[in-house]
PAFIFI-726593 format. One record per residue (C-alpha): residue in three letters; x, y, z. Coordinates in Angstrom, 3 decimals. Example, Ala and Ser with C-alpha at 12.3 -4.5 7.8 and 13.67 -1.06 7.14 Angstrom:
  code         x         y         z
   Ala    12.300    -4.500     7.800
   Ser    13.670    -1.060     7.140
% end
This chain:
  code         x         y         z
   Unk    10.292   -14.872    -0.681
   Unk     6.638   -15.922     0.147
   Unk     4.430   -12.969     1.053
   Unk     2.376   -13.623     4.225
   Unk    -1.100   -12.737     5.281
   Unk     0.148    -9.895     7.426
   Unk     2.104    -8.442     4.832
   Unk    -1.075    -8.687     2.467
   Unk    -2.921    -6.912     4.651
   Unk    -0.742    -3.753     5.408
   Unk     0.065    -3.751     1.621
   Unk    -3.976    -3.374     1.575
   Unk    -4.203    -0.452     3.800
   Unk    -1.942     1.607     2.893
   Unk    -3.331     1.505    -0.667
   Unk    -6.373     2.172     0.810
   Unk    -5.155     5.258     2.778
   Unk    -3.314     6.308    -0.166
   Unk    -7.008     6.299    -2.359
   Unk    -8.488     7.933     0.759
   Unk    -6.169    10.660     1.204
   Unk    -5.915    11.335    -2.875
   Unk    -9.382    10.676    -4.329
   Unk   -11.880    11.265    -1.147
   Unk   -11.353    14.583     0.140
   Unk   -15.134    15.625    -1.489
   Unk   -18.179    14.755     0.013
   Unk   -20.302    14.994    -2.847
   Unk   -20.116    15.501    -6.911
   Unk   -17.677    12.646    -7.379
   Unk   -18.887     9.720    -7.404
   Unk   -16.183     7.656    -9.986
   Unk   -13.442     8.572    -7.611
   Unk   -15.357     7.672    -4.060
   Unk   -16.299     4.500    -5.971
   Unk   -12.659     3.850    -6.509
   Unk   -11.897     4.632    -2.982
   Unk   -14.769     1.770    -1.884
   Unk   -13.753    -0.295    -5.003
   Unk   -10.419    -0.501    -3.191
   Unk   -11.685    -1.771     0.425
   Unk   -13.271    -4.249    -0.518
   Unk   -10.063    -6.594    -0.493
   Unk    -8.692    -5.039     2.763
   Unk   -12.373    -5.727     4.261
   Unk   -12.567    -8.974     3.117
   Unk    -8.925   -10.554     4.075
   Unk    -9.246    -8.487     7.572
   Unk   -13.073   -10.421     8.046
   Unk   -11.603   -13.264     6.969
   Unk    -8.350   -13.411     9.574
   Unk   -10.767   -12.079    12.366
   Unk   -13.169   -14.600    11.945
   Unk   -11.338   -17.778    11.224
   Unk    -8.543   -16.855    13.660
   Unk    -9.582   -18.345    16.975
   Unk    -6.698   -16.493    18.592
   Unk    -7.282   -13.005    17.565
   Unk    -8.457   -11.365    20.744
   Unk   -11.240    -8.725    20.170
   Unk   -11.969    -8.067    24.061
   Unk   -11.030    -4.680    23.786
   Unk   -13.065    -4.150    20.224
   Unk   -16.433    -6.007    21.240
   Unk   -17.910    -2.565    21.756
   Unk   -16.909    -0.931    18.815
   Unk   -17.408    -3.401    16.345
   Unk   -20.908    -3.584    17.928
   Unk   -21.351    -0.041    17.012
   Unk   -20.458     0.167    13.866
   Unk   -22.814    -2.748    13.025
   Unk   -25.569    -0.778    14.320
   Unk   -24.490     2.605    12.046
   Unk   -24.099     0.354     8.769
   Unk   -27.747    -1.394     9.348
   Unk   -29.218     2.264     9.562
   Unk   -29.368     3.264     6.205
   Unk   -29.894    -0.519     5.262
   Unk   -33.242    -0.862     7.106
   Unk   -34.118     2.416     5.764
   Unk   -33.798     1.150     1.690
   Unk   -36.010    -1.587     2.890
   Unk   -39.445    -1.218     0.932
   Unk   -42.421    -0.878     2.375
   Unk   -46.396    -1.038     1.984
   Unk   -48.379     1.931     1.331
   Unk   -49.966     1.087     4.545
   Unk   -46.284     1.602     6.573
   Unk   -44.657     4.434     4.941
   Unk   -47.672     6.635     4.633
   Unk   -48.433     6.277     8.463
   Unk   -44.376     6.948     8.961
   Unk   -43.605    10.987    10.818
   Unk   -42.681    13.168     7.652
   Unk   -44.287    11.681     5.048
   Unk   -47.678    13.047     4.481
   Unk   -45.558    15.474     1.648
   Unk   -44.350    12.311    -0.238
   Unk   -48.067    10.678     0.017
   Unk   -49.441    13.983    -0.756
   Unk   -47.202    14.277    -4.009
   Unk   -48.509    10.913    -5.450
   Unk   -52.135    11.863    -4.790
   Unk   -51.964    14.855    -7.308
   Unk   -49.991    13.155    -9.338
   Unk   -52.661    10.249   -10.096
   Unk   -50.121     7.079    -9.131
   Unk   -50.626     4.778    -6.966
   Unk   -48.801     4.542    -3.892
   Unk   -45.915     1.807    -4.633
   Unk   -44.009     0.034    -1.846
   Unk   -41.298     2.783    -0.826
   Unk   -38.217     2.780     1.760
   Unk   -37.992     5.075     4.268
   Unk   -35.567     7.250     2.917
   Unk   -36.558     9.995     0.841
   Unk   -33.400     9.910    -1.328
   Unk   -33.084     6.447    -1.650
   Unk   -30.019     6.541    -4.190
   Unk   -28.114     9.068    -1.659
   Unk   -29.075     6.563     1.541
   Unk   -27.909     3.716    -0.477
   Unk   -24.031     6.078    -1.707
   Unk   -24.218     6.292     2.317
   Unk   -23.812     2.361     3.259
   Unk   -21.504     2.001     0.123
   Unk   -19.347     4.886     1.884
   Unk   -19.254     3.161     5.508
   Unk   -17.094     0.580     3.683
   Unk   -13.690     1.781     3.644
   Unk   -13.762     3.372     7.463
   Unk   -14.848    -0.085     8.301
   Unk   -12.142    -1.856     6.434
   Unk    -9.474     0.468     8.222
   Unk   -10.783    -0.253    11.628
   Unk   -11.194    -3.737    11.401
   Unk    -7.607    -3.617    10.268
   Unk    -5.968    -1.691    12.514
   Unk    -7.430    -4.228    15.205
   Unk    -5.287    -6.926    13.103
   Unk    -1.866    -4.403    12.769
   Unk     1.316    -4.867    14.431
   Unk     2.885    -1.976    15.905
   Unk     5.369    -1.559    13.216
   Unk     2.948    -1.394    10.534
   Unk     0.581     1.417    12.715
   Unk     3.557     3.532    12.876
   Unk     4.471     3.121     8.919
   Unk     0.855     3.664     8.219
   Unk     1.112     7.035    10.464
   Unk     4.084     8.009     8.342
   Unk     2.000     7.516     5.124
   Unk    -0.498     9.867     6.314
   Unk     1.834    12.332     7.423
   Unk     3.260    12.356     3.668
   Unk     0.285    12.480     2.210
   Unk    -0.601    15.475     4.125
   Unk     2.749    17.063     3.266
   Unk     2.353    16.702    -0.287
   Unk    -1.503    18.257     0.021
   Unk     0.845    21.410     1.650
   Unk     2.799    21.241    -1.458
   Unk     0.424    21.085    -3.531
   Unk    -1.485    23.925    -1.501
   Unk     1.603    26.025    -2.506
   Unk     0.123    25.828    -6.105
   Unk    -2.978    26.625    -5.259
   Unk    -2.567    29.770    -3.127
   Unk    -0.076    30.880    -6.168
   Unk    -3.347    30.486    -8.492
   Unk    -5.712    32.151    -6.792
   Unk    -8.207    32.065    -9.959
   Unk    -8.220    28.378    -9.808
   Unk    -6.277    25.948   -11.926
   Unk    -5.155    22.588   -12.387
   Unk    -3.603    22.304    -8.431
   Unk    -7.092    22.458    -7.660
   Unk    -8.419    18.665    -7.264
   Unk   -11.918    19.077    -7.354
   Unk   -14.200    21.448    -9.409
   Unk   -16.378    23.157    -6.447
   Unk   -14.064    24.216    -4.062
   Unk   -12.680    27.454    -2.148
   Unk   -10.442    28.744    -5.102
   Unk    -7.714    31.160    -3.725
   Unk    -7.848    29.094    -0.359
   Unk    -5.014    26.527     0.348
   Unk    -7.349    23.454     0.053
   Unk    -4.631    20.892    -0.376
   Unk    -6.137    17.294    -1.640
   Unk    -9.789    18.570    -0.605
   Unk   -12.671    20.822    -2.226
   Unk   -12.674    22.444     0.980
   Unk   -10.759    24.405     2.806
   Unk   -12.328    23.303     6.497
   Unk   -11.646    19.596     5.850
   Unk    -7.729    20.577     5.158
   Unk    -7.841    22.125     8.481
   Unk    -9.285    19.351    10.218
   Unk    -6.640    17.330     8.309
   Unk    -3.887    19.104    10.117
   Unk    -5.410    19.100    13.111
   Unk    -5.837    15.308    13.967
   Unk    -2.060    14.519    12.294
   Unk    -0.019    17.042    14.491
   Unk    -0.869    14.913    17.697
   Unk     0.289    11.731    15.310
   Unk     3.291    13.675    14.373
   Unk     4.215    14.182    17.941
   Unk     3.958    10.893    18.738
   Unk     6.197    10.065    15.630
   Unk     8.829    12.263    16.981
   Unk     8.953     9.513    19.924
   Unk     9.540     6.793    17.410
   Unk    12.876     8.313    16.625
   Unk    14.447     6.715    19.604
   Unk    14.237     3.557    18.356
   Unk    16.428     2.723    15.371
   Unk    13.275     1.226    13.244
   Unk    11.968     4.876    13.388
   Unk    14.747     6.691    13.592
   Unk    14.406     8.720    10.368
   Unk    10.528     9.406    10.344
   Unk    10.805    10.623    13.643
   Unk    12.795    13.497    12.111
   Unk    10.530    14.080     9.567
   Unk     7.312    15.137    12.340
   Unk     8.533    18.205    13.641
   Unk     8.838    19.988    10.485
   Unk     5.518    18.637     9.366
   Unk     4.593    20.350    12.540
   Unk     5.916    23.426    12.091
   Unk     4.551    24.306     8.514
   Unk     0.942    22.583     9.329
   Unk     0.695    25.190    12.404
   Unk     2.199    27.936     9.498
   Unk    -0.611    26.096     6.888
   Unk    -3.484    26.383     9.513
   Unk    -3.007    30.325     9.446
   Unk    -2.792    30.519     5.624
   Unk    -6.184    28.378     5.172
   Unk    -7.827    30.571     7.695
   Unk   -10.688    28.093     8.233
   Unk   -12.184    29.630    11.812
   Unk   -12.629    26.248    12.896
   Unk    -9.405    24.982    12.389
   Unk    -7.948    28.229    14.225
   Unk   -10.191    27.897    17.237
   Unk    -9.217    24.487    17.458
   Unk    -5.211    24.929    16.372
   Unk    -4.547    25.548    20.283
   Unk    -5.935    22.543    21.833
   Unk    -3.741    20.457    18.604
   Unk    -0.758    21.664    19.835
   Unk    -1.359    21.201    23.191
   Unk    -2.382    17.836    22.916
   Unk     0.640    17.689    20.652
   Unk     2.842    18.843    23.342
   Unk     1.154    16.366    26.086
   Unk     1.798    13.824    23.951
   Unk     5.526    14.069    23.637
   Unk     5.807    15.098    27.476
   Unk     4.118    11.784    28.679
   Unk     6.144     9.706    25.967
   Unk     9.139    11.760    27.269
   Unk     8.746    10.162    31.039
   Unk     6.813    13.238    31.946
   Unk     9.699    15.463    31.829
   Unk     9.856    18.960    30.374
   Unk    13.481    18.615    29.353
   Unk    13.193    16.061    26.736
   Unk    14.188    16.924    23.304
   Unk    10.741    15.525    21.687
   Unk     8.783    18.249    23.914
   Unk    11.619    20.717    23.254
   Unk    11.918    20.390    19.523
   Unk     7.984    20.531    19.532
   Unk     7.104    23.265    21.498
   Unk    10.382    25.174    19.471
   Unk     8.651    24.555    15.816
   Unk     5.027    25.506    17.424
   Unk     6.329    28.802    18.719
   Unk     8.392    29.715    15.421
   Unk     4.922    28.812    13.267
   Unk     2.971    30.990    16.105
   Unk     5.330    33.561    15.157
   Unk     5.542    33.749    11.563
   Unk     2.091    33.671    11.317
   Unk     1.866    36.343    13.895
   Unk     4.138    38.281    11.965
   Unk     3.017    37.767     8.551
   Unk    -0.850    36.776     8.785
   Unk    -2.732    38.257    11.387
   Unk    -4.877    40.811    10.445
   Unk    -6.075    38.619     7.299
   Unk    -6.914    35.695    10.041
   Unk    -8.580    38.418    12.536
   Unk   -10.849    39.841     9.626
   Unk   -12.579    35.875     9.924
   Unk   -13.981    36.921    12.909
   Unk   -15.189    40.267    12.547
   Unk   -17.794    41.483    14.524
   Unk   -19.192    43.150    11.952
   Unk   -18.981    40.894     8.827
   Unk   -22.523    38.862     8.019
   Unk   -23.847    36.283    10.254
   Unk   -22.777    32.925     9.463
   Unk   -25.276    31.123     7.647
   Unk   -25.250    28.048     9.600
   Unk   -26.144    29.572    12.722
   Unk   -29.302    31.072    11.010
   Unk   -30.365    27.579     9.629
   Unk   -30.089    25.344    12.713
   Unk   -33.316    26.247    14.165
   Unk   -34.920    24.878    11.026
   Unk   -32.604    21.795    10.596
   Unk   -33.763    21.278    14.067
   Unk   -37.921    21.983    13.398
   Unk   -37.269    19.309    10.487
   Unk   -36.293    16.803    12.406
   Unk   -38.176    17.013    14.795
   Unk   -41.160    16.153    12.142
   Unk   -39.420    12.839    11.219
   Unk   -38.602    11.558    14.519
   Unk   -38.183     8.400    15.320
   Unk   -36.365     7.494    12.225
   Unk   -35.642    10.179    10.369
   Unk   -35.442    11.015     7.210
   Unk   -32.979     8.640     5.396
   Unk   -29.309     8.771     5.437
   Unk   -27.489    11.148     3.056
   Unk   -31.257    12.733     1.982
   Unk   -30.154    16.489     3.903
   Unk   -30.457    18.179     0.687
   Unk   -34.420    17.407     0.008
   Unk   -35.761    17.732     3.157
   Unk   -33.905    21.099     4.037
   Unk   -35.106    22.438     0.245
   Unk   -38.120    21.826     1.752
   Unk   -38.044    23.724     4.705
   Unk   -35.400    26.568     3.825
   Unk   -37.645    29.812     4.475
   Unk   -37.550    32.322     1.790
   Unk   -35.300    34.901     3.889
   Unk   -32.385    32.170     3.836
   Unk   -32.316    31.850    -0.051
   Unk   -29.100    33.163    -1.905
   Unk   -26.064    31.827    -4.187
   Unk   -24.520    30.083    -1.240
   Unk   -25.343    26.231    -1.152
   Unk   -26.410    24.677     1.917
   Unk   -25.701    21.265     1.269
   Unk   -24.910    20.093     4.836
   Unk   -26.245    21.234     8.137
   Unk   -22.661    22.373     9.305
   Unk   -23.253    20.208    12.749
   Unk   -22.917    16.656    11.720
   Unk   -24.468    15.274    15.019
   Unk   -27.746    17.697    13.929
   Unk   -28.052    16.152    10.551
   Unk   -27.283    12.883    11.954
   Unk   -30.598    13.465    14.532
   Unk   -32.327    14.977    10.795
   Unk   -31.166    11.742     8.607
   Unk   -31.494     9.021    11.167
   Unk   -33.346    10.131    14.081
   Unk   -33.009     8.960    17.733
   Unk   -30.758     6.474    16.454
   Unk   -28.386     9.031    14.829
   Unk   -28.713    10.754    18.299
   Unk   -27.706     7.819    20.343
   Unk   -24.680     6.693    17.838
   Unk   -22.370     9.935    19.190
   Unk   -23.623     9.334    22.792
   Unk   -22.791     5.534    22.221
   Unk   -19.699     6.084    21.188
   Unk   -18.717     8.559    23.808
   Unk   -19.774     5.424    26.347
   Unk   -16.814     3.466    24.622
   Unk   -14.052     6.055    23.405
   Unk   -14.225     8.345    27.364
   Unk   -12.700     5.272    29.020
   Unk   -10.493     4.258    26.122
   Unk    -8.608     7.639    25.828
   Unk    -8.699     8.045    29.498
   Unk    -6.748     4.215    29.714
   Unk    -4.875     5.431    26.474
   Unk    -3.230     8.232    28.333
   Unk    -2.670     6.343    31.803
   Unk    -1.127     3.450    30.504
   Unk    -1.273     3.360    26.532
   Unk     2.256     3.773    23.869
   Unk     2.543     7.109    22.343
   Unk     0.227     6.403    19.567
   Unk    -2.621     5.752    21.435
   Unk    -3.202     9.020    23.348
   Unk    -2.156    10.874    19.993
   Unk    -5.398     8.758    18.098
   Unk    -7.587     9.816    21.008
   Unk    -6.871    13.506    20.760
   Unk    -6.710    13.081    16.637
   Unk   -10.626    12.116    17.791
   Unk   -11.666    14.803    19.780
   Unk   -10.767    17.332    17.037
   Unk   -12.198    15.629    14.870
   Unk   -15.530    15.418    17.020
   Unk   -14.692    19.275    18.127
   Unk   -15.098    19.899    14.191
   Unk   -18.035    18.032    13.880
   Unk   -20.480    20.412    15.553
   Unk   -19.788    23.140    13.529
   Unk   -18.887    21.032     9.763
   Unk   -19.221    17.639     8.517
   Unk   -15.232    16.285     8.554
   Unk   -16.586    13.090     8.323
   Unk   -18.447    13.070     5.586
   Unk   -15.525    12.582     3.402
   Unk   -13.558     9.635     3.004
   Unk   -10.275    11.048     3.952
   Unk   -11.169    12.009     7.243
   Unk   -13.527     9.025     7.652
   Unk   -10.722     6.660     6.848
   Unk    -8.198     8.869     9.030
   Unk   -10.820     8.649    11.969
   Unk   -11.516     4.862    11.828
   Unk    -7.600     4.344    11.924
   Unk    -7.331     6.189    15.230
   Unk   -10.241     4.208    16.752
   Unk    -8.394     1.377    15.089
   Unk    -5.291     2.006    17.341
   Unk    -7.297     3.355    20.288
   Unk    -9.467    -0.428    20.189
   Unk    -6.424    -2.414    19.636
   Unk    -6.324    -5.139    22.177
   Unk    -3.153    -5.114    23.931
   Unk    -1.975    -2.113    22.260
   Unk     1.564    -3.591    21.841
   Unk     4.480    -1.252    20.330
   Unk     6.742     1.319    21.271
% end
């Protein structure tokens, strides 16, 4: 049997999602297993360039904006590795420390990038790779395959729940934990933290609503019955990780879950999708009513210690401010804020990202990481919006998988790992899709 392009190319993502969801749910400390994750995009990126560009009947009408955009994010830290005079960089905002540094030092001012970190800016464009690969995928996807690729992530989650079992089990850490720093005692899953697994759940149980749908036809008619269970123990899952994030934001998942299978249900409250649903969200509401809630009302005691995020914004924000309009340097959050952390902030907890991605994103890249969110807010209103109206069942379920995980932006950095990067391009993936054909 001769193997096809098409078949190449799912056969390419889902190993891809499968190296996402396994070996890039850290954003940091690891960098043989996010190199494997890139090492395996590059085929997926360059047989999905390859069909889009030689395949005069591909339409892209519908993808000319975002593929736009993400040009414009991957030249960022690109332009800012580019050497530069003495004369340049010196005169750059936020640099005068660097310069100064040199001076005492006795060396002469070399040609330097922008970036103050060039090594992390430069692990930043290598990372852009396998989000890219996905999206510019998807684009290429039939139906069939988006919904088989959905199923794959909703498995992969399910076995980070089982192996979450292990972890809360061995609460003084262990071999179920993947990664060396992470929240031991916490039901991480396939992360090193327990705020990403959240987020994880989060954008899937709007996917696994729609899969519920796809048990009406016959293709689908076994993984639909596999998305209502995942529901019901993620919503469980979500109480048991107690990330305050992911419980804030647990109500507008399973409302958007429950949207989801009422429009693909004809709009009518008596379908069995919306029934089943809404029955396996109110018995996880109640078991973890019954059996967690005063551990998950202790996260937000009035009277605990105030988050250290809050208290470090207004100096993420003073810093840049000093390196406007560039910023920075992509992925260098860790120098500059060592630089400006005041002495009252200093303790054994690690402040390694700003907590608010679209802050260090203004920090790192400056007004250009501040137009990228707005940018793509231009593009992604009107999608969803169109999505919902007139779209299949998987395309309002990416656009709310979206929101959350732009909802958990401003207080985290979901992104920042390749898990949720990949899961994120996907859903723009199916959200862009020209046409949008399927069930």
């Amino acid at each position: 049997m001769r193997i096809g392009v098409p078949d190449i190319r799912f056969a390419l993502a889902a190993l891809l999602v499968g190296a996402a969801a396994i070996l890039g749910g850290a954003s940091r400390e690891n960098p043989l297993r996010l190199a494997a994750v890139e090492l395996c995009a590059l085929p997926l990126a360059a047989v999905s360039l390859r069909g889009m560009v030689l395949d005069k009947t591909v339409r892209t009408d519908g993808a000319a904006f975002p593929l736009a955009l993400l040009g414009a994010i991957a030249a960022v830290p690109l332009v800012q590795l580019i050497p530069l005079p003495p004369g340049y960089w010196t005169a750059l905002p936020g640099q005068a420390p660097r310069a100064e540094a040199l001076r005492l030092a006795r060396i002469p001012m070399p040609w330097l990038p922008l970036s103050l970190s060039p090594d992390d800016t430069g692990r930043a464009a290598l990372a852009l790779i396998p989000p890219a690969a996905v999206f510019i995928a998807t684009l290429r996807l039939g139906a069939d395959e988006r919904w088989r690729l959905v199923c794959l992530w909703i498995a992969l989650a399910a076995a980070g729940l089982a192996l979450g079992l292990a972890q809360v089990a061995t609460p003084a850490g262990g071999p179920a934990y993947p990664y060396g720093t992470t929240n031991v005692g916490s039901l991480v899953g396939l992360f090193a933290n327990r705020n990403h697994e959240a987020g994880f759940l989060l954008a899937l149980l709007p996917m696994a609503a729609a899969l519920t749908l796809a048990s009406r036809a016959a293709d689908h008619s076994h993984a639909g019955w596999m998305a209502w269970p995942f529901i019901l123990v993620s919503i469980v899952a979500l109480g048991v990780i107690r990330s305050r994030a992911g419980l804030i934001l647990a109500a507008p998942a399973t409302l958007a879950s429950l949207a989801v299978a009422w429009r693909g249900g004809g709009g009518r409250l008596g379908g069995w999708p919306v029934a089943v649903i809404a029955a396996a969200i109110g018995v996880a509401a109640l078991a973890v009513a019954l059996l967690g809630l005063d551990p998950i009302l202790s996260r937000f005691d009035s009277h605990a210690p105030a988050d250290f995020r809050f208290e470090a914004w207004p100096h993420v924000i003073a810093a840049a401010r000093g390196f406007l309009p560039f910023g920075s340097g992509v992925g260098s959050f860790d120098r500059v804020f060592e630089a400006v952390e005041p002495l009252a902030l200093v303790g054994p907890t690690y402040f390694n990202h700003a907590h608010n991605d679209y802050l260090e994103l203004w920090l790192e890249a400056g007004w250009a990481g501040a137009a990228f969110p707005a940018l793509f807010l231009v593009w992604f209103i009107p999608a969803a919006c169109r999505a919902w109206r007139s779209g299949p069942p998987l395309a309002p379920a990416s656009s709310a998988a979206i929101a959350l995980l732009m909802a958990q932006s401003a207080v985290d950095y979901p992104l920042r790992t390749e898990t949720l990067a990949v899961l994120f391009a996907f859903c723009c993936g199916v959200l862009a899709a020209p046409g949008r054909p399927g069930p």
